[in-house]
MIVO-523897 format. One line per field, with one value per residue (C-alpha): residue number from 1; residue in one letter; chain; x, y, z. Coordinates in steps of 0.001 Angstrom, whole numbers, plus 500000, padded with zeros to 6 digits. Example, Ala and Ser with C-alpha at 12.3 -4.5 7.8 and 13.67 -1.06 7.14 Angstrom:
2
pos <- 1_2 $
code <- a_s $
unit <- A_A $
u <- 512300_513670 $
v <- 495500_498940 $
w <- 507800_507140 $
END
This chain:
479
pos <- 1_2_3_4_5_6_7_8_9_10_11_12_13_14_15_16_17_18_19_20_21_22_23_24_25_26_27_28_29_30_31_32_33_34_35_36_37_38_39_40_41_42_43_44_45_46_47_48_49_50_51_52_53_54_55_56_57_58_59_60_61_62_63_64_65_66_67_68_69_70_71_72_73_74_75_76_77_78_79_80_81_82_83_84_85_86_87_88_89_90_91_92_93_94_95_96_97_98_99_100_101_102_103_104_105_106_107_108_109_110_111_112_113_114_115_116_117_118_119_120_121_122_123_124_125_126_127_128_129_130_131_132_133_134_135_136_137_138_139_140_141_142_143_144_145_146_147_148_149_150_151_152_153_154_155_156_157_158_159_160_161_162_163_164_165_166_167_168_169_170_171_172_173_174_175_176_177_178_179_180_181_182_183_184_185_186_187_188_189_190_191_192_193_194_195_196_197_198_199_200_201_202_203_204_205_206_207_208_209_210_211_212_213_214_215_216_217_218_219_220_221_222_223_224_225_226_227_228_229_230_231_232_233_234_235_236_237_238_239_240_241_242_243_244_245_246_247_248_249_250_251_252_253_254_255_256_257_258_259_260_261_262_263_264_265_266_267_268_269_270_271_272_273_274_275_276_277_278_279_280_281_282_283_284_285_286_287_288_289_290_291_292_293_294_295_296_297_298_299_300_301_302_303_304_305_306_307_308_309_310_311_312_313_314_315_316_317_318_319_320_321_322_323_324_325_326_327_328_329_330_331_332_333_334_335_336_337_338_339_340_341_342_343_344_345_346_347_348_349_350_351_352_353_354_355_356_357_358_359_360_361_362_363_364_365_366_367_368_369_370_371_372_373_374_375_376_377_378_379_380_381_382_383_384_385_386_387_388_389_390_391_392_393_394_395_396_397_398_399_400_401_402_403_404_405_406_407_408_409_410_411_412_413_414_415_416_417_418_419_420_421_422_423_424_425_426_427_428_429_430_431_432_433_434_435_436_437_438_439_440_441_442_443_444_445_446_447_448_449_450_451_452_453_454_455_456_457_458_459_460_461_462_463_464_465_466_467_468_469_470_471_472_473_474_475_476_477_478_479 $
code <- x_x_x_x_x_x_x_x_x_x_x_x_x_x_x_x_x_x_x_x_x_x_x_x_x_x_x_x_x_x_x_x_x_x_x_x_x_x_x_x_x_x_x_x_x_x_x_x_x_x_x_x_x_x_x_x_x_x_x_x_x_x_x_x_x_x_x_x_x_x_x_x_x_x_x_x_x_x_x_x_x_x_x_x_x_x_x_x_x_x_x_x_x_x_x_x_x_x_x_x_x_x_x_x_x_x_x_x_x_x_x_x_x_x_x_x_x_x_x_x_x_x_x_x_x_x_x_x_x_x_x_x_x_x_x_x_x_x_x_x_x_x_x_x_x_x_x_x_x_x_x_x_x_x_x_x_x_x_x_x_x_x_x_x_x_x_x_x_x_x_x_x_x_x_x_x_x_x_x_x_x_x_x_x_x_x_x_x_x_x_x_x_x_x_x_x_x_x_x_x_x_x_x_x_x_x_x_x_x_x_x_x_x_x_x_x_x_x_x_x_x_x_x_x_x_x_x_x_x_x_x_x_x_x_x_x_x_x_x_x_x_x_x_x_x_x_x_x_x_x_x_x_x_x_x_x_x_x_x_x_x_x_x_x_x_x_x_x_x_x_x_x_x_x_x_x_x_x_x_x_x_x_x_x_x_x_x_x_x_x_x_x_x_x_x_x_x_x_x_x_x_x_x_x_x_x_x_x_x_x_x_x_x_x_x_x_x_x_x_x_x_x_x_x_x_x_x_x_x_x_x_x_x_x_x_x_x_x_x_x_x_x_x_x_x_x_x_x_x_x_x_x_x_x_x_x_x_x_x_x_x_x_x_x_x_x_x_x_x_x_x_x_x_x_x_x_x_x_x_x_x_x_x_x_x_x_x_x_x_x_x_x_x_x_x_x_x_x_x_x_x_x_x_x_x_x_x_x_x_x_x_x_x_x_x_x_x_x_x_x_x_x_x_x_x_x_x_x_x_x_x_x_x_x_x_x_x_x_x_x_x_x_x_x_x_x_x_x_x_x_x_x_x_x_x_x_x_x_x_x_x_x_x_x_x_x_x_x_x_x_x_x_x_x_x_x_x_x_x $
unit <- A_A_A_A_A_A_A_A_A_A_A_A_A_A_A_A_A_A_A_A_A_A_A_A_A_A_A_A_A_A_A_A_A_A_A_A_A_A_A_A_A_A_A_A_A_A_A_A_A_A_A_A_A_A_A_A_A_A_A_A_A_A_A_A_A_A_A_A_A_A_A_A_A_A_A_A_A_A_A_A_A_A_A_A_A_A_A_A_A_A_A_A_A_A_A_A_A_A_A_A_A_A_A_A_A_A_A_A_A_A_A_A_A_A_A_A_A_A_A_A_A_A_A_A_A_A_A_A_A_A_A_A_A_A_A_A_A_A_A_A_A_A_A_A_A_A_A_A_A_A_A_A_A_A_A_A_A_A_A_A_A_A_A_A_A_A_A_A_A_A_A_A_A_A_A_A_A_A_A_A_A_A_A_A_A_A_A_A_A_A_A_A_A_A_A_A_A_A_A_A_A_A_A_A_A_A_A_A_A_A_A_A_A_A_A_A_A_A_A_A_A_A_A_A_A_A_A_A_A_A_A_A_A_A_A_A_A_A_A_A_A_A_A_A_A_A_A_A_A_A_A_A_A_A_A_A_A_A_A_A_A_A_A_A_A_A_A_A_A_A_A_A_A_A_A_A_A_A_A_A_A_A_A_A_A_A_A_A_A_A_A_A_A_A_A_A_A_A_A_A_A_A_A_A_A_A_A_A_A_A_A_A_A_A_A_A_A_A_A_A_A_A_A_A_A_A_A_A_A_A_A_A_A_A_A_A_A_A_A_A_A_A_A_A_A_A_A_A_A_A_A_A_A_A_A_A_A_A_A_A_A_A_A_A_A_A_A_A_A_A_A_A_A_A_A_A_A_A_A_A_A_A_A_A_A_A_A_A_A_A_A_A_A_A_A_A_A_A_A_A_A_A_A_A_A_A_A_A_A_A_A_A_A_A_A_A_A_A_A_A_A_A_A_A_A_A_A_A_A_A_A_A_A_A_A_A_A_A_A_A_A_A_A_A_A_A_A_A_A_A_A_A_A_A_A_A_A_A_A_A_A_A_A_A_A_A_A_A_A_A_A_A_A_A_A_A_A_A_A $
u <- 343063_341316_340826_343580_343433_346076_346207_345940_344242_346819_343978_345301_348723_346562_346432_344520_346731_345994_348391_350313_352249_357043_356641_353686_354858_358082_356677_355153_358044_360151_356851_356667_353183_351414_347622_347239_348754_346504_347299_346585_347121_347884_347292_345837_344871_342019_342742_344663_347009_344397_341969_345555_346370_342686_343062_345726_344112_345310_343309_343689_342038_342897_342742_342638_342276_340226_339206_338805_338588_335722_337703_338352_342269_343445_347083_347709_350514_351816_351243_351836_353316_353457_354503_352808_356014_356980_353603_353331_354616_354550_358226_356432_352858_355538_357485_353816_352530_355695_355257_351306_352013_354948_352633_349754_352378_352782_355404_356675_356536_357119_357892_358316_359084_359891_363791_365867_366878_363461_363669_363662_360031_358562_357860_357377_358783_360716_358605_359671_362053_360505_358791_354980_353606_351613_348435_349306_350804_353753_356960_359933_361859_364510_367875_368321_369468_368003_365086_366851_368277_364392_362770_365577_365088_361626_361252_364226_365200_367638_365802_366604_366424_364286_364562_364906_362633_361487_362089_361529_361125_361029_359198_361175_364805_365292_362878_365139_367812_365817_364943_368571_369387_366986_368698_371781_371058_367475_365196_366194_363657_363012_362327_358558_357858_355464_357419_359577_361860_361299_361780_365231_366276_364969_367306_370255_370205_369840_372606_374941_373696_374051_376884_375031_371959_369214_367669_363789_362819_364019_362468_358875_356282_354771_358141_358681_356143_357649_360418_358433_358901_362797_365590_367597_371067_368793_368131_372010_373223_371066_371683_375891_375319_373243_374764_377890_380691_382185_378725_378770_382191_381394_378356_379710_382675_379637_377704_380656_381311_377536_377661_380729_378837_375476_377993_380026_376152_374906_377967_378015_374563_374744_375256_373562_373540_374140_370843_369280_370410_368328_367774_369633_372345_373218_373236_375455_377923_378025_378816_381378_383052_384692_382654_380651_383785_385519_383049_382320_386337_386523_383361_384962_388394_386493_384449_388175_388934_386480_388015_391485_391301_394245_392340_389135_391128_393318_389511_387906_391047_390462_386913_386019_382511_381977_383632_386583_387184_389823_386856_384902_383771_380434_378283_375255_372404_372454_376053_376398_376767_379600_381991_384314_382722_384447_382857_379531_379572_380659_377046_374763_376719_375492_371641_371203_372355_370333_368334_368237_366380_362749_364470_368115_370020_373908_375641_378425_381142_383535_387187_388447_386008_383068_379839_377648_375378_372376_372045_368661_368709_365324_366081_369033_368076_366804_368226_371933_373164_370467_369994_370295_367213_368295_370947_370772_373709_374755_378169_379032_380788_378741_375066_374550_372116_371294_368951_369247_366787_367373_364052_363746_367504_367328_371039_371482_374070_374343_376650_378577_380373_377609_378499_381774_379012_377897_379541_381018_378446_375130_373394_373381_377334_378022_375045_376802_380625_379501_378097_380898_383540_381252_381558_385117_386010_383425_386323_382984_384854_388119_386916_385724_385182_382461_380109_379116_375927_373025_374407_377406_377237_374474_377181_379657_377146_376750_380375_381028_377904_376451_373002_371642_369172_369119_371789_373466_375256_374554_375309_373566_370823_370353_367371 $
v <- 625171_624824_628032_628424_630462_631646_630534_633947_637070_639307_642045_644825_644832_645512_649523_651613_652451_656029_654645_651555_650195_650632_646463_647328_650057_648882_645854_648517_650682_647857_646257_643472_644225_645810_645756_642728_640590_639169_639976_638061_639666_637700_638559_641936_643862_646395_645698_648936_647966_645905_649115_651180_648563_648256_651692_651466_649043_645747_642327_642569_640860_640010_637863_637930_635215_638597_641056_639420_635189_634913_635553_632355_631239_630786_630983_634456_636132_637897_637541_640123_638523_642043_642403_639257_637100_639355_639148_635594_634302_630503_629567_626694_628782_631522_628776_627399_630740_631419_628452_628938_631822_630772_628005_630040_632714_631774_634417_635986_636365_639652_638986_641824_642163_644682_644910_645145_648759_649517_647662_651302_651728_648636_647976_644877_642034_639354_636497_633207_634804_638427_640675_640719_644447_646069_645278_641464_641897_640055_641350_639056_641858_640624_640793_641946_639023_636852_637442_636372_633659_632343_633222_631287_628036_627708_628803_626368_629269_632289_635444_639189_641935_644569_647534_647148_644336_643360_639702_638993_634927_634378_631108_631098_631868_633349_635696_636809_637220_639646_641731_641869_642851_645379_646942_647205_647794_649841_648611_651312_653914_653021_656463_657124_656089_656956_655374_653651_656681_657155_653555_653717_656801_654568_651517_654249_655622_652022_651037_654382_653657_649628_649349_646496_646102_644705_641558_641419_639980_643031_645750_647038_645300_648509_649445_645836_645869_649486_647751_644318_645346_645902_642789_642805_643628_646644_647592_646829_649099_651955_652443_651960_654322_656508_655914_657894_655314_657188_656882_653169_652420_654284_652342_649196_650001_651005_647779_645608_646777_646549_643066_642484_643748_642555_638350_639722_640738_637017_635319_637066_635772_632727_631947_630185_628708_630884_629500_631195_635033_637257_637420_640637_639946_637047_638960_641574_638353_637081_640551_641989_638582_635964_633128_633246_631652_634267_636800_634798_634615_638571_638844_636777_639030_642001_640641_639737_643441_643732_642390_644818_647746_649063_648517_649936_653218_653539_653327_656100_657992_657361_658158_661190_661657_661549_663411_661448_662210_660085_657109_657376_657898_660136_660193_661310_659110_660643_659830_656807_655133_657136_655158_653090_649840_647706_650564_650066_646779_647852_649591_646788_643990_645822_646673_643088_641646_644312_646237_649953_652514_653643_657540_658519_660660_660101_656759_656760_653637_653025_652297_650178_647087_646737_649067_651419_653971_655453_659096_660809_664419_665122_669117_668072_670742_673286_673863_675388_673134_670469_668685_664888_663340_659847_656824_653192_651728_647567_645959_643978_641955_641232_642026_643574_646904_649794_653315_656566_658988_662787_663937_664827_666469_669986_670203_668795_666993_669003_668985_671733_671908_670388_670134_667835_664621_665196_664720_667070_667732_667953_670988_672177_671900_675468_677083_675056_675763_679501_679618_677594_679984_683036_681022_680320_683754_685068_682983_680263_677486_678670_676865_673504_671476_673712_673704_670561_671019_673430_675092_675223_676683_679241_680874_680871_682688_685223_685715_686739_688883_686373_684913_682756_683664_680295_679865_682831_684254_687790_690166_689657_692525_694550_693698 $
w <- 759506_762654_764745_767767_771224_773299_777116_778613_778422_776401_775247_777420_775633_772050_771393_768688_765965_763955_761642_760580_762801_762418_760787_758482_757214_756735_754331_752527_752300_750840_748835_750873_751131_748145_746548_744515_747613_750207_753965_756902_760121_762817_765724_764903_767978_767232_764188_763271_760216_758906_758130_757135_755026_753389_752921_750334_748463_749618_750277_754408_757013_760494_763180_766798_769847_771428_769064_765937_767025_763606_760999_759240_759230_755795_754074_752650_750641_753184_757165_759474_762876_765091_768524_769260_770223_772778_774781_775209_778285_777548_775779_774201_772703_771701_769320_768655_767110_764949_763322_763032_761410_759120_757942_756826_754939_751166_750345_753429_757032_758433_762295_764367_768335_771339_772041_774681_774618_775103_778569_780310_778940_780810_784438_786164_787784_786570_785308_783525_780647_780533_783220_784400_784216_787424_784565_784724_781031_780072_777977_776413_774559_772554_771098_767661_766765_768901_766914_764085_764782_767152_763453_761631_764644_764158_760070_758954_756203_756245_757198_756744_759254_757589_760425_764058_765446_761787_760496_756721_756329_753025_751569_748384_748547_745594_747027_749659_747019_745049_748036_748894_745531_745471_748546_747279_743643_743776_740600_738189_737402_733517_731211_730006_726665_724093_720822_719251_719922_722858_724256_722439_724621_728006_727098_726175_729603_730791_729182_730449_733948_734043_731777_729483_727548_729244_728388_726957_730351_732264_730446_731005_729148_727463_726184_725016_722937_721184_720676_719416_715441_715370_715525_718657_715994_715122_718697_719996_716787_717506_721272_720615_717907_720643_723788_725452_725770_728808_730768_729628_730802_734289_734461_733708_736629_738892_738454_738823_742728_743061_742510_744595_747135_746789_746417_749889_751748_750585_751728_755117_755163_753485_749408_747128_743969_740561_739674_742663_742071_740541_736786_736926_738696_736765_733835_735569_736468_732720_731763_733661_735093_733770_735727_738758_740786_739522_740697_744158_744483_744037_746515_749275_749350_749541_752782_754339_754091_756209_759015_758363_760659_758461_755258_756941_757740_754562_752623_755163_754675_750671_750944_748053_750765_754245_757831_759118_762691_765710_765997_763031_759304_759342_755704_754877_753724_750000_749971_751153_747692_746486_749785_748510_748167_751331_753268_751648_752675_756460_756629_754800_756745_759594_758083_757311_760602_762776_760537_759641_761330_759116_760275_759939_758238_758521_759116_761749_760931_763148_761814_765220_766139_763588_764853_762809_764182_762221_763590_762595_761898_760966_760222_758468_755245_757013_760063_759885_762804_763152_766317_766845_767770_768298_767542_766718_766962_766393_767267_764443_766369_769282_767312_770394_769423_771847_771152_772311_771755_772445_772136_775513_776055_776971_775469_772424_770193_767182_764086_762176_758721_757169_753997_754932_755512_751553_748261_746832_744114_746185_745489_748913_749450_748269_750568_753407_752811_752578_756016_757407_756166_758005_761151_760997_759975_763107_765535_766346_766146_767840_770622_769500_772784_773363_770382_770208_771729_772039_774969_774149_770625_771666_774628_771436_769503_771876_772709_768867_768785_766003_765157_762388_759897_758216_756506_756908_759902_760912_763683_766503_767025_770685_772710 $
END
């Protein structure tokens, strides 16, 4: 492929990365990008993830108009397309270089851009369809989803929004499908095994957790091959001898919603064939429905739920997890697979559209229009009544996305009754209902328009003589 330069001089927008950069590290995060995968970075900058990336072992090189205009051009695994879009001022190079770089990508195409809530962060004038800096730079920042959709234009396939401002274009759809499974049904974590004992015990608690035995394809080559000598009657006998029919029955209930979810996601972003799922999931489907129009049927009444305020509410109301207050159902992130599943769709509807945060701890959905917000509390376990630090939020509706970031706030957002976000059978519920009751019974929250933020809650401290040692509330000490 012949060698390509851009028009202008774009070097002063490249910075030195200590680390990888929010897209990178995101395709790592979801193995996107993983040793034994070739990398081609383009448009690398200093060259920053390239060395991060080389680092951890994976077959990365990079290119650059400025920094890096030798290295040869030639179709990788995976290319990296980062905060390149967004810099080029020329509508037509901008469409040019997409599809540059969606031609060279074999597997996937991780496209990543500036957005429009960060508009307070950049200075300039208004130039063409973005804004020219005081250093002569230029910046397009988009929409969340007009990056989709621009990626989607000029690819010609359906894409996924990985995090904020990261594109996944997938080559091979039934790619896409198996990362979407994997977000909404995690690979499951397969037991070690050292024999043929052993390797029984992994597909038992297989079998409790999935509610079906696997197929040979699915399980883990080593433990295949411990399993190689017995018949598959042999193998199905000991494990219903072996396994807890309760646990299988739960687990079977457990990975029906999971595909009613993971059919209501693809539809709200487009369904395919049954050929195309995922081997798993279309072993889930012949196992717990009676057809896949049957399970797609199921699938598309759950997604019209969706659009019932009255259905939305009834399920917050019914939710066993989560703090239900006038606007909104709040849940932490370890809980947020024990919602009822119309709700778990709410939040992934919204995480595929706009993408979640790489930071957050609870998930805020609305129950009147269609928004989620991902609230980070990054002391969470060990502060008492941890502080927000910031809030993406996407209107499911509009796709319209906004950030707030508190980081600077002398007077904080922060959250109480802790243990109302979790299910009831995290560890650290007890530890938190404990110090609630102590606060309650101190007359803290006999006031509650004032505690909701540092100030606030520190003046309420001192007017019951109180202080917090941890988790523990004790009487404040003179001096």
């Amino acid at each position: 492929m012949a060698q390509q330069t851009w028009s202008s001089d774009r070097r002063l927008t490249a910075i030195s990365r200590a680390s990888l950069s929010v897209p990178a590290r995101q395709a790592v995060i979801d193995r996107q990008v993983r040793p034994g995968l070739t990398v081609l970075d383009y448009g690398c900058g200093r060259g920053g993830d390239v060395r991060a990336l080389q680092h951890l072992d994976c077959q990365a090189v990079g290119w650059d108009p400025f920094y890096q205009a030798d290295t040869r051009l030639e179709p990788a695994d995976v290319v990296l397309l980062t905060y390149v879009l967004n810099v080029i001022e020329d509508p037509q190079e901008r469409r040019k270089t997409l599809k540059e770089a969606w031609d060279l990508a074999e597997t996937v195409l991780v496209a990543s851009a500036r957005l429009t809530w960060e508009k307070s962060k950049v200075k300039g004038e208004a130039f063409g369809d973005g804004l020219l800096t005081s250093r002569q730079t230029f910046q397009h920042l988009f929409g969340s989803s007009e990056l989709r959709t621009y990626v989607e234009e000029v690819t010609g396939v359906r894409t996924v929004s990985a995090a904020p401002g990261v594109v996944y274009a997938f080559k091979d759809e039934r790619a896409r499908l198996s990362y979407l499974a994997r977000r909404i049904v995690p690979d499951a974590e397969w037991l070690a095994s050292e024999d043929t004992t052993s390797a029984i015990a992994a597909v038992v608690d297989y079998v409790e957790r999935r509610g079906r035995l696997p197929r040979m394809e699915e399980v883990p080559q080593p433990m295949a091959e411990l399993l190689g000598h017995l018949r598959p009657t042999e193998v199905r006998r000991l494990v219903r001898d072996s396994a807890d029919s309760s646990k299988v029955e739960e687990g079977g209930r457990r990975t029906t919603l999971n595909t009613l979810l993971f059919l209501a996601v693809e539809l709200f972003n487009g369904r395919g064939p049954f050929s195309s799922l995922p081997l798993s999931v279309q072993l889930d489907v012949r196992a717990f429905f009676s057809s896949y129009k049957e399970a797609c049927q199921r699938s598309d009444r759950l997604l019209l739920k969706l659009r019932d305020d009255t259905y939305i509410r009834g399920a917050m109301n019914a939710s066993a997890v989560g703090k239900l207050t006038p606007t909104a159902l709040y849940v932490h992130q370890r809980a947020l697979d024990r919602m009822p599943t119309v709700l778990r769709l709410y939040e992934h509807c919204a995480s595929i559209a706009a993408g979640r945060p790489q930071e957050w701890t609870l998930a805020k959905l609305r129950h009147q229009g269609r928004a989620v917000s991902w609230l980070d509390y990054p002391d969470f376990d060990t502060d008492p009544h941890p502080r927000t630090l910031s809030s993406y939020h996407v209107d499911l509706k509009t796709l319209e996305t906004s950030f707030t970031s508190y980081a600077d706030s002398l007077n904080r957002p922060l959250l109480h009754r802790k243990h109302e976000f979790l299910a009831a059978d995290d560890p650290d519920v007890e530890r938190y209902k404990r110090l609630t009751a102590a606060e309650v019974k101190a007359g803290l929250y006999e006031h509650p328009h004032l505690i909701g933020t540092e100030d606030g809650w520190e003046a309420e401290l001192i007017r019951c003589d109180r202080a917090l040692r941890g988790h523990r509330l004790v009487r404040r000490t003179a001096g």
